[in-house]
C-alpha positions as CSV (number, residue, x, y, z in Angstrom):
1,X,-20.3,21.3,8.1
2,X,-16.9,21.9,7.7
3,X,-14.8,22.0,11.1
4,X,-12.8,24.9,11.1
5,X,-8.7,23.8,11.1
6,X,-6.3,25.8,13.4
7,X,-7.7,29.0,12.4
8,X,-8.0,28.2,8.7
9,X,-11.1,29.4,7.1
10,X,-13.7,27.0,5.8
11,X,-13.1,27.0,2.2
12,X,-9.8,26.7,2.6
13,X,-10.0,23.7,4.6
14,X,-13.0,22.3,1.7
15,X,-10.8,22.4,-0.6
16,X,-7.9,20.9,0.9
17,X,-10.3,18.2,1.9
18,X,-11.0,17.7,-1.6
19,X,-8.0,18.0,-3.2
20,X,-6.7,15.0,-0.3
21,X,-9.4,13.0,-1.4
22,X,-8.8,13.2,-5.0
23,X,-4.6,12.2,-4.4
24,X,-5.6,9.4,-2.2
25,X,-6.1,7.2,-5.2
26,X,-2.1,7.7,-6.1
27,X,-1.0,6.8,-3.1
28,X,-1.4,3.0,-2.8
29,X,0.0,2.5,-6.5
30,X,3.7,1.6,-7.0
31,X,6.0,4.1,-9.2
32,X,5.4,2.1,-12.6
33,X,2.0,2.8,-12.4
34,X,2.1,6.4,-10.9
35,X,4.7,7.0,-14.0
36,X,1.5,6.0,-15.8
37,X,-0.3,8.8,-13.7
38,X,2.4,11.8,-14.2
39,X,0.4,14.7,-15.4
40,X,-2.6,13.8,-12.8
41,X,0.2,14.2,-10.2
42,X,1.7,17.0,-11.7
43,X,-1.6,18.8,-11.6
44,X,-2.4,17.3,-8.0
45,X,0.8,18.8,-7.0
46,X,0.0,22.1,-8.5
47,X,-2.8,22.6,-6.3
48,X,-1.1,20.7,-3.1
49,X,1.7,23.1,-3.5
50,X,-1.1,26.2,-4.1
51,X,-3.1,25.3,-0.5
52,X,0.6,24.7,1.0
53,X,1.0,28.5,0.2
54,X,-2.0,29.9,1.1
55,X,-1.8,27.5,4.3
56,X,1.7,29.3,5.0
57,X,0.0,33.0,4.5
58,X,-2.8,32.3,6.7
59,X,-1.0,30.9,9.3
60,X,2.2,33.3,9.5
61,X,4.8,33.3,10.2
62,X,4.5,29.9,9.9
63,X,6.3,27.7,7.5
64,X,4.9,25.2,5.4
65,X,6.9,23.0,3.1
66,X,5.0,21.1,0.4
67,X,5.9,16.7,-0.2
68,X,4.5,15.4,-2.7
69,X,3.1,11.7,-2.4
70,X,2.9,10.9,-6.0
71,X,6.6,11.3,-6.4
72,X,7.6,11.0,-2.5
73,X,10.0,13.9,-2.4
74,X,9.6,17.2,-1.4
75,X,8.8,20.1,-3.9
């Protein structure tokens, strides 16, 4: 069962679940071998920065900004 997340619905909050578990193997790795790893973060980015907007729509007039871990900057 998924717990429902400040009002977010429960497939949201699935697949930002998933998509956290799938980044969390970048995370540890140093920037030579997440260079390596560019279009998995690319894509991983993709659909951080996808769940950051529907995030931000579901919970307006919030505003949510989007970092990305695999190249530790905001994008």
């Amino acid at each position: 069962m998924v717990i429902d997340l400040a009002g977010l619905s429960d497939d949201l909050v699935a697949r930002l679940i998933a998509w956290n578990s799938e980044y969390q193997v970048i995370v540890p790795l140093d920037l030579r071998q997440r260079r390596s790893l560019a279009r998995s973060i690319e894509r991983l980015d993709a659909r951080g920065i996808a769940l950051a907007d529907e995030i931000e729509r579901a919970l307006a007039p919030a505003n949510v900004t989007y970092y990305s871990e695999g190249w530790l900057r905001n994008l």
